[in-house]
C-alpha positions in Angstrom: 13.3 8.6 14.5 14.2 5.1 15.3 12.6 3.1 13.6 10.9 5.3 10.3 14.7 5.5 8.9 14.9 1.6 9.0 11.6 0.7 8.1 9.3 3.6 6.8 9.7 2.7 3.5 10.4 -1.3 3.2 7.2 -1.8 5.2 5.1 0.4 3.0 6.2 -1.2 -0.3 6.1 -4.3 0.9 2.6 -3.9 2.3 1.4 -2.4 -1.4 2.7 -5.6 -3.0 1.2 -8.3 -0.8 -2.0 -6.8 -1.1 -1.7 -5.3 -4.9 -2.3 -1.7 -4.3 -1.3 1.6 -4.4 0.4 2.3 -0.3 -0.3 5.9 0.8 1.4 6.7 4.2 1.3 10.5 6.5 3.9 11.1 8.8 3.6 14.3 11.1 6.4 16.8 10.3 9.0 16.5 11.9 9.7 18.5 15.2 12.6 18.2 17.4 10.6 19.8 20.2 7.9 17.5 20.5 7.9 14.7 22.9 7.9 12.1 19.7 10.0 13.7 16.8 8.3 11.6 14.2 10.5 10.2 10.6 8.4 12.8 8.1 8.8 11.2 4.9 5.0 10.7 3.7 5.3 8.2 0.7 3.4 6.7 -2.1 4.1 3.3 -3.6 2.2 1.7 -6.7 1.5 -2.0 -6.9 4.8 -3.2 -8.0 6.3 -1.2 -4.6 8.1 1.5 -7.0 8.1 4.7 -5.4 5.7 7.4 -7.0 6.3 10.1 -4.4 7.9 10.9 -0.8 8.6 14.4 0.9 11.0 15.1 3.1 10.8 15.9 7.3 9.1 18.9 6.7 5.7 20.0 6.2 4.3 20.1 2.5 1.7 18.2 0.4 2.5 15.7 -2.1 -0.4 14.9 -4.7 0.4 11.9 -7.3 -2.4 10.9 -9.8 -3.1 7.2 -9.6 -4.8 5.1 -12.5 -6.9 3.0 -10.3 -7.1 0.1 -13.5 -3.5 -0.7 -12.6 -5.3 -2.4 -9.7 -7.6 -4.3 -11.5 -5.1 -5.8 -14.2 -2.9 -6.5 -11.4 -5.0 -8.0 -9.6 -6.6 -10.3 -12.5 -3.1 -11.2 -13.4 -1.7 -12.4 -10.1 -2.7 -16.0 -9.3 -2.4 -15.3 -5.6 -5.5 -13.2 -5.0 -7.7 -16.2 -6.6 -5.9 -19.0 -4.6 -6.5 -17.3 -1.1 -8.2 -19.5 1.2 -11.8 -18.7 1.3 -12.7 -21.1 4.0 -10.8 -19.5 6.6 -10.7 -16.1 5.7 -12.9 -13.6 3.4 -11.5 -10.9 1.5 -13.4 -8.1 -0.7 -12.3 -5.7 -3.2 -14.6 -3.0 -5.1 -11.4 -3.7 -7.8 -12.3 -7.4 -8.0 -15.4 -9.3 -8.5 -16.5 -12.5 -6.4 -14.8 -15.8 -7.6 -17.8 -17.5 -8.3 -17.6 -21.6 -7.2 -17.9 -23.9 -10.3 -21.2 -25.9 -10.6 -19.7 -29.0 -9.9 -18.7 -28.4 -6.1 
């Protein structure tokens, strides 16, 4: 309760755009008994960190069809996931083939 109403929702869109996908986040329902009274408010964000879906505090199910090609475009037309630094980190996607190294390095 401290911290979800200040950052529940700017950290999960801002996650889905760094790393251009859809953000899904659970939160326990709320209750005021319990020794931590979680925020409630499970969310889902698309790419561009709109909101597609959130409930409330209390217990429900929230269902959201997502077009899983959104990631692909996205990702084929954002210059930052092909200018990552491969030799110091590795990153994989099933939603984005290998970079291949030219032939001439």
């Amino acid at each position: 309760m401290v911290t979800g109403p200040a950052h529940w929702e700017l950290l999960l869109r801002a996650r889905a755009v760094d790393t251009q996908s859809f953000g899904i986040v659970c939160s326990p329902a709320r209750d005021e008994s319990a020794d931590y009274i979680a925020w409630g408010h499970s969310m889902i964000v698309d790419l561009w960190g709109e909101k597609l879906g959130e409930l409330q505090e209390k217990e429900d199910i929230l269902m959201v069809d997502l077009d899983l090609t959104q990631v692909v475009s996205r990702r084929q037309n954002m210059p930052y996931w092909l200018q990552r630094r491969q030799d110091i980190y590795k990153l994989s996607s099933p939603f984005m083939p290998e970079k291949k190294p030219s032939p001439d390095k």
